[in-house]
C-alpha positions as CSV (number, residue, x, y, z in Angstrom):
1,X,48.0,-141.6,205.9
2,X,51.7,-143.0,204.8
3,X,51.2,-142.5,201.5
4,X,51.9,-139.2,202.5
5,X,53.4,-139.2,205.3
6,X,56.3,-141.5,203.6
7,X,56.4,-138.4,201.2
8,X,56.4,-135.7,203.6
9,X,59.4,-137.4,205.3
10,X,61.5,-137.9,202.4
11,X,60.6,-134.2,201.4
12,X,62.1,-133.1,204.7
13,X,65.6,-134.8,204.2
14,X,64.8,-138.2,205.5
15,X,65.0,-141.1,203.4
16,X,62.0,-143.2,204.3
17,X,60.5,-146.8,202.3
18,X,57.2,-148.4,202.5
19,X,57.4,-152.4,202.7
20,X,54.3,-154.3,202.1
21,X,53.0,-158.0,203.5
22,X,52.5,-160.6,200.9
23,X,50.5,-163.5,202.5
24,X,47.9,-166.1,201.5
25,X,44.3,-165.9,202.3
26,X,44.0,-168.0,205.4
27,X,47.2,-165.7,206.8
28,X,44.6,-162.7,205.9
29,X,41.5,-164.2,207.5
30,X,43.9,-165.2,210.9
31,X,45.0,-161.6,211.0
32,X,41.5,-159.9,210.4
33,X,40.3,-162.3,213.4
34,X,43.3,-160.9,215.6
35,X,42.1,-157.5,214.4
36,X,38.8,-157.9,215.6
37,X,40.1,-159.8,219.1
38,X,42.1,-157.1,220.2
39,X,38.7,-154.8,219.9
40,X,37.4,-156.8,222.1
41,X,36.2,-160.5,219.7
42,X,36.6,-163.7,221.2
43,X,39.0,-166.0,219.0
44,X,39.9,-169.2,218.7
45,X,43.8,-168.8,219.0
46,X,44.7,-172.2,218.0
47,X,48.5,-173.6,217.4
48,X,47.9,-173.7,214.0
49,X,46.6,-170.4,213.4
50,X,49.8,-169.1,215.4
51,X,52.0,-171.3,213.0
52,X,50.7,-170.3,209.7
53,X,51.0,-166.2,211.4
54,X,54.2,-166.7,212.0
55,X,55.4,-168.6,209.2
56,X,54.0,-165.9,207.0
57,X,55.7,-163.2,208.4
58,X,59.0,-165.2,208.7
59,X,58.6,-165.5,204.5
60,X,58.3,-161.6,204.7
61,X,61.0,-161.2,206.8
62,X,63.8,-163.2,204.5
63,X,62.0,-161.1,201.1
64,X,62.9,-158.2,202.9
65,X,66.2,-156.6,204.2
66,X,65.3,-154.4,207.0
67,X,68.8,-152.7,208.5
68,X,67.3,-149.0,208.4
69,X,68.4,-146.6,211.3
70,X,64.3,-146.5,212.4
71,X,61.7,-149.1,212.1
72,X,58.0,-148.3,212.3
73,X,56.0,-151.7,212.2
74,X,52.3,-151.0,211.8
75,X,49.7,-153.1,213.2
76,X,49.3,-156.9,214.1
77,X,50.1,-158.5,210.9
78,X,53.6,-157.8,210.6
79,X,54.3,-157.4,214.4
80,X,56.8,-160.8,214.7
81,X,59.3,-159.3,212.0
82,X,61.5,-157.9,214.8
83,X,62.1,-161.5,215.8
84,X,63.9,-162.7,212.5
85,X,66.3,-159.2,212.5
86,X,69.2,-157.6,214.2
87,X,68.2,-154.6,215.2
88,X,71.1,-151.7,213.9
89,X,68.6,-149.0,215.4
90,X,65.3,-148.6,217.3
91,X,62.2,-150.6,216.5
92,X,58.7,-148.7,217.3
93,X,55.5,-150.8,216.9
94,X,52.2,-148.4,215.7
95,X,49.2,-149.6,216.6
96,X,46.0,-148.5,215.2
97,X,43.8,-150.3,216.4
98,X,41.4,-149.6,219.8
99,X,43.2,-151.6,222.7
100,X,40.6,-150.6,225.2
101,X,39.5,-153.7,225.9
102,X,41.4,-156.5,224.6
103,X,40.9,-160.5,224.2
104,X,43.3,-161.7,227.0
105,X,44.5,-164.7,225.0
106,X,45.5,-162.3,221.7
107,X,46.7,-159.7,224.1
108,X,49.1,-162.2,225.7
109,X,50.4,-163.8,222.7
110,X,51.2,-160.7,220.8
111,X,52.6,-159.3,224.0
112,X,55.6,-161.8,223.4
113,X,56.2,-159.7,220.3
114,X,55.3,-156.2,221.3
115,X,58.2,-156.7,224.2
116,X,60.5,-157.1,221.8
117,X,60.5,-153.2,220.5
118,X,62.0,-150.2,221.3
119,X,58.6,-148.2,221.9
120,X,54.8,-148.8,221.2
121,X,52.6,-146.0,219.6
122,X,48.8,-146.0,220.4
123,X,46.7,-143.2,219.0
124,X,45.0,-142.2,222.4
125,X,46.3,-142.9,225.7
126,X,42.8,-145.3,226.5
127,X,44.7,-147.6,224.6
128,X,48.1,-147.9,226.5
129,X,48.6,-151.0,228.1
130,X,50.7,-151.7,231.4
131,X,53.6,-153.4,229.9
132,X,57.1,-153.0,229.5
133,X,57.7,-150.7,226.7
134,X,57.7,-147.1,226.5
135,X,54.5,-145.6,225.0
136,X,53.9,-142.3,223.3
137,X,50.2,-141.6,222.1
138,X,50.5,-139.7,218.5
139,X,46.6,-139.1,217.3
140,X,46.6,-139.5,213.4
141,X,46.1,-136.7,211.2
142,X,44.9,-135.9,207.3
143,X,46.9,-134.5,204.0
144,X,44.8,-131.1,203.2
145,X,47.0,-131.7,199.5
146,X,45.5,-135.0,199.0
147,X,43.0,-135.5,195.9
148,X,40.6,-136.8,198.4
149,X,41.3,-133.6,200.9
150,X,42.1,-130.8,198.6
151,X,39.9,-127.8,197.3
152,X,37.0,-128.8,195.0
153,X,35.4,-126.6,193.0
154,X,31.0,-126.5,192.7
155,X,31.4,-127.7,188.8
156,X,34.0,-130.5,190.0
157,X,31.6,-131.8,192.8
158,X,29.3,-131.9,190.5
159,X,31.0,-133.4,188.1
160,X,31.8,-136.7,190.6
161,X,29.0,-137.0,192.1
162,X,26.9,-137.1,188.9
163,X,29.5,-139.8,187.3
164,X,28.6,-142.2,189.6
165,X,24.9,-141.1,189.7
166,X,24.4,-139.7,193.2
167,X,21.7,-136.9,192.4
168,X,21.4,-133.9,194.3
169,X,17.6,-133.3,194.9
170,X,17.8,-133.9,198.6
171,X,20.2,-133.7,201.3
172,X,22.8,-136.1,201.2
173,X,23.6,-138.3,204.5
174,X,27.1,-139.9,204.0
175,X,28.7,-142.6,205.9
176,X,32.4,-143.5,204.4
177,X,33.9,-146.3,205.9
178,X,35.6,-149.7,204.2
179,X,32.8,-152.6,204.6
180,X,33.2,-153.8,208.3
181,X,31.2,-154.8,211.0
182,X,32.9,-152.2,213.2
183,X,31.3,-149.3,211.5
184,X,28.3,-150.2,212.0
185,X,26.3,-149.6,208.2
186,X,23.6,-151.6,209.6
187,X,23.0,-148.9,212.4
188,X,23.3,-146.1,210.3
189,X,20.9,-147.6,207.6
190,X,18.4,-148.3,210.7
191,X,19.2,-144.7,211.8
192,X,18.4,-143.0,208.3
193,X,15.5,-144.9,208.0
194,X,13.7,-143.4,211.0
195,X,15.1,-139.8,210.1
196,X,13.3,-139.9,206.7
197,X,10.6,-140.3,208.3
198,X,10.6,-136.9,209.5
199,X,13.0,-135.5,206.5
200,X,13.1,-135.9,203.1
201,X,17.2,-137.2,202.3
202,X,18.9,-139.4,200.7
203,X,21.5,-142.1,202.0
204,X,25.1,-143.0,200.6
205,X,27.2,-145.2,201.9
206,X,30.4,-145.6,200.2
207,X,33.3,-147.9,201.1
208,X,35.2,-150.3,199.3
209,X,36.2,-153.9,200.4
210,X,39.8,-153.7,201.9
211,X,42.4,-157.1,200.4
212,X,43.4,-157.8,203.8
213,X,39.8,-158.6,205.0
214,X,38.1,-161.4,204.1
215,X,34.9,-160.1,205.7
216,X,34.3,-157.4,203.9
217,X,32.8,-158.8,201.0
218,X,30.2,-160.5,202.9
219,X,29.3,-157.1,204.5
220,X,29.3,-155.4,201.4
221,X,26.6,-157.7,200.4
222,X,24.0,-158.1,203.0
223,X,23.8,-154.6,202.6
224,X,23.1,-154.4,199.2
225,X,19.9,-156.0,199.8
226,X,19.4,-152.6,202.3
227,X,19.3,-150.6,198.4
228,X,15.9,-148.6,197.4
229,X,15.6,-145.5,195.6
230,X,16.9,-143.4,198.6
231,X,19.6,-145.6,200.3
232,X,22.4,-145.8,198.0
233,X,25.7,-148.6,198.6
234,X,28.4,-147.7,196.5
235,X,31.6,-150.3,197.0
236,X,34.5,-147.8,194.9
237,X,38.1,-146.5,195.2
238,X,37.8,-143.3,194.0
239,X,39.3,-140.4,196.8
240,X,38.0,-137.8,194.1
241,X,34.4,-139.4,194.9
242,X,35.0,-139.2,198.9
243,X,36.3,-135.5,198.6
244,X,33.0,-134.5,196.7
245,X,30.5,-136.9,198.9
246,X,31.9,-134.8,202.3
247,X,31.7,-131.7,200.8
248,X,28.2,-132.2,199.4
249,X,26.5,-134.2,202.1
250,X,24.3,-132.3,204.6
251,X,25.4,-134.2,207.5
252,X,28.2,-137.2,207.6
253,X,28.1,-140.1,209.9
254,X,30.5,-142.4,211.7
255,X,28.6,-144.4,213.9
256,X,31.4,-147.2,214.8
257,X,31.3,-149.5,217.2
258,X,34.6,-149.5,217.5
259,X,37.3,-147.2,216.5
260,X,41.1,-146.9,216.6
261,X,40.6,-143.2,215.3
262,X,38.2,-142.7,212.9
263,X,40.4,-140.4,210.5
264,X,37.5,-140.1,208.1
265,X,35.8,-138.0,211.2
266,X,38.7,-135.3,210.4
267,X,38.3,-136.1,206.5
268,X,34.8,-134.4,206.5
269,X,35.8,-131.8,208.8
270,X,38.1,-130.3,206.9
271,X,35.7,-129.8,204.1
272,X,33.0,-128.1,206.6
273,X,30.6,-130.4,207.7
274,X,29.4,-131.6,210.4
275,X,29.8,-134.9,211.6
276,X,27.6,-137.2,214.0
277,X,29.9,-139.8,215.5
278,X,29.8,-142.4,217.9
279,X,31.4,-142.1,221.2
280,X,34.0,-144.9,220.8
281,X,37.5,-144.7,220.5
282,X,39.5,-141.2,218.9
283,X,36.4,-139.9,217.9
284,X,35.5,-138.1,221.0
285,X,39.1,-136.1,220.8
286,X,37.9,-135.0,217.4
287,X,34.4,-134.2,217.8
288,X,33.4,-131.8,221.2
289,X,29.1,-132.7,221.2
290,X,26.7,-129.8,220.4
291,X,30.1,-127.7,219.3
292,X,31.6,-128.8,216.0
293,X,29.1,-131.8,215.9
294,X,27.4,-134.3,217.9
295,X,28.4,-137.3,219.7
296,X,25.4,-140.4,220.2
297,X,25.3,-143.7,221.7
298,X,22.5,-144.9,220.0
299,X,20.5,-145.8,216.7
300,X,17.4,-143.2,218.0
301,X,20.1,-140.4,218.9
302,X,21.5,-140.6,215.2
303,X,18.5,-140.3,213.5
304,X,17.6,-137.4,215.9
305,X,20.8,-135.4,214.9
306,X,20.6,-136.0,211.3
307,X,16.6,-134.5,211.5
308,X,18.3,-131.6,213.5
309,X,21.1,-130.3,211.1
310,X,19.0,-131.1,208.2
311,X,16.6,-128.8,209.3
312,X,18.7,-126.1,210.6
313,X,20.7,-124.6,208.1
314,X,22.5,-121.9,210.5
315,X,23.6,-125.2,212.5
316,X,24.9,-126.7,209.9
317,X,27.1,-123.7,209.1
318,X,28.2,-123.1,212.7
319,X,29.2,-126.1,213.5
320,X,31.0,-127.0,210.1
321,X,32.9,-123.8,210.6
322,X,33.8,-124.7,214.1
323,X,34.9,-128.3,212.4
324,X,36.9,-127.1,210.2
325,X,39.0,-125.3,212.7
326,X,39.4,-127.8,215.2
327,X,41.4,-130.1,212.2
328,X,43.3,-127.0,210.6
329,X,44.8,-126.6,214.6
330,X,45.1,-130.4,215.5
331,X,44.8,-133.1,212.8
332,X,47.2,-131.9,210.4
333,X,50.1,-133.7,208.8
334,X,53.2,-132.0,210.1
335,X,52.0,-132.2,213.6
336,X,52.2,-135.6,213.0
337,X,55.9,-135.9,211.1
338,X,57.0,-133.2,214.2
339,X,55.7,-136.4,217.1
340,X,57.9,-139.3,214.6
341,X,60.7,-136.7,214.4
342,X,61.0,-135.7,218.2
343,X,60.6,-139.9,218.6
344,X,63.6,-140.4,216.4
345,X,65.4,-137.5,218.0
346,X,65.0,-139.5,221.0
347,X,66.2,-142.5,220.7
348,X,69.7,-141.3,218.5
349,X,70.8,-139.6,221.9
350,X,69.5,-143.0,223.5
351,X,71.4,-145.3,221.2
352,X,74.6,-143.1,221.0
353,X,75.1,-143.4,224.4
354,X,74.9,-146.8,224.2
355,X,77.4,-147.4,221.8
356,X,79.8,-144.9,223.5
């Protein structure tokens, strides 16, 4: 999403950078843990791990010179920067993660930090939190321009799908997600394998194993194990691949068990199909049950759905229709820059006045 929203920005007149974190492994594996505690882990927030967090981003701050008119820190990981700066505008902390229900001990401690800003972003207003800051609720949204969003032709689906040998003699069930406990792959694999009972399909679940997560890896392979001749695992970074998967597939899931947003709801939307999502997080603002697709709580209502738009191919094209429309009104890019520009419109009249 700032890929291009970075671009989009500096294409509308506003000169916008992208900074980076640069941190050792156990800095990762302390941050994927405070990740997973603010969805609701428990985690051992020791002195140490606070002092190698902090330390970290301290080493961040002095590599980089951050004396921009707007801030936009994203996420736990570099949340402390704001401490090591002067501010010579607003600070706004985006967080993308689902604040429902907390860990008290990481909420407090990053609290500290989050005090500190200017304004906190959340992506639905379930997640704002009574504290002192001023909140604004901005819902993410896709790039229809994107390789892994644009127009694909038949022949160019094709083409993809075949590189990576993903055949096409039965419908496709797709779950794209990054390799994470929160998605749940071991639910949808449990879910597929009761639906093929009663349809013939075929599996793919295609992620990759994000840098910043030491977990991952160790997800990626106890599914591998899952493999047969229908259930396919693919770890890749191809957005080419992703764009022909959601097109192709018959039905896609995201059955998370938690979810800041679930963009990759709106991804497959776009393109036309219907998606089966859990009822967690931003997922229900994107998908309205038994309309543009179906919301389930449970392994047995997933593999119920999937056997129902398989079957019904006037469903399917309903309800992809529908899905399509709701993202071309409400999950679109410059909805998005028009929220951060009435923000920074904002706060210039705010921090005018106080320098007048």
């Amino acid at each position: 999403m700032l890929t291009s929203l970075t671009l989009l920005m500096n294409s509308v007149g506003i000169k916008t950078g992208w900074r980076v974190l640069q941190g050792a492994s156990d800095f990762f594996s302390i941050t994927k843990k405070m990740h997973n505690a603010l969805q609701g882990s428990d985690m051992n927030l020791s002195d140490r791990k606070k002092q190698i967090y902090e330390n970290i981003v301290y080493e961040n701050a002095v590599r980089n010179h951050l004396d921009h008119d707007f801030v936009v820190v994203h996420d736990p990981q570099p949340l402390p920067l704001i401490h090591h700066y002067k501010q010579s505008g607003p600070w706004l902390w985006r967080c993308h993660v689902d604040l429902t229900a907390p860990s008290r001990d990481i909420w407090n401690y990053l609290a500290g930090f989050i005090k500190q800003y200017d304004a906190m972003i959340v992506s639905i207003r379930e997640y704002q939190k009574p504290i002192d800051v001023p909140q604004r609720c901005f819902m993410p949204a896709i790039d229809p321009f994107s390789i892994k969003n644009r127009e694909f032709t038949d022949p160019e689906i094709e083409d993809r799908l075949s590189h990576h040998g993903i055949p096409l003699d039965l419908p496709l069930v797709v779950q794209v997600s990054r390799f994470d406990r929160w998605k749940d792959p071991e639910g949808v694999i449990k879910a597929f394998k009761i639906a093929r009972e009663a349809v013939a399909c075929r599996l793919v679940l295609l992620g990759n194993i994000a840098t910043d997560d030491p977990e991952g890896e160790t997800v990626y392979e106890s599914l591998v194990r899952e493999r047969d001749e229908d259930i396919m695992i693919l770890c890749k970074q191809d957005t080419a691949l992703v764009n022909a998967l959601q097109r192709k597939a018959a039905v896609v899931i995201q059955k998370s068990l938690r979810e800041g947003f679930g963009l990759t709801v709106a991804e497959a939307m776009w393109k036309g199909t219907p998606v089966i999502g859990a009822q967690v997080g931003g997922i229900p603002y994107q998908i309205k049950d038994g309309k543009n697709g179906f919301l389930v709580s449970s392994i047995e209502q997933t593999a119920e759905r999937i056997v129902q738009i398989i079957r019904d191919k006037e469903l399917r094209s309903r309800m992809g229709a529908r899905a399509h429309d709701t993202v071309a009104r409400h999950f679109l890019l410059p909805r998005l820059l028009e929220q951060y520009l009435d923000l920074f419109g904002a706060f210039e009249t705010v921090f005018r006045l106080k320098k007048t």
